[in-house]
N, C-alpha and C positions, 0 to 999 in steps of 0.2 A: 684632556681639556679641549673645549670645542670652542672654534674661535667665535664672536657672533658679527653678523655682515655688516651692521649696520656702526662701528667705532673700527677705525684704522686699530687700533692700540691694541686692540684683543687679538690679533693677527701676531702682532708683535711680540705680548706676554705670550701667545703657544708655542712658539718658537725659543722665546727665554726658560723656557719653565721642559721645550724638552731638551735643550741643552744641558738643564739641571738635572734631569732622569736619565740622559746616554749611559753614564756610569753606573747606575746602580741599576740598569736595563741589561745592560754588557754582561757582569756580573751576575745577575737572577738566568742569562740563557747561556753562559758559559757553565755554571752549576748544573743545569738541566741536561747538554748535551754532553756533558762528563755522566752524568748517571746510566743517559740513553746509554751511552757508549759501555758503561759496566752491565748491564744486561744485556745488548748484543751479543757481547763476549761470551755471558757467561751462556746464554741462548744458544751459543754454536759450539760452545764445548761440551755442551751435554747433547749435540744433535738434535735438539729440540727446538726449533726457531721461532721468534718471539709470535708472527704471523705466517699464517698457512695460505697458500694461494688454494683456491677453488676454481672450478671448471666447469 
């Protein structure tokens, strides 16, 4: 949500409205870097790493 410049108050609601989404923001990138994390893993236990550096 994009505040607009010209009303104090929409400044206000983006602010309310991301204190409404921290949690289910926290949540959706906690799930995410649990996943990274299981393919890293599993990436380095078969010696195959998820990204190959070039030169």
């Amino acid at each position: 949500m994009k505040p607009i410049k010209t009303r104090w108050n929409s400044y206000f609601n983006t602010f309310v409205r991301a204190a409404e989404l921290h949690g289910p923001i926290n949540g959706y990138i906690k799930c995410k870097l649990e996943e990274h994390s299981a393919v890293t893993a599993t990436s380095r236990r078969r010696k195959n790493p998820a990204r190959t550096r070039r030169q």
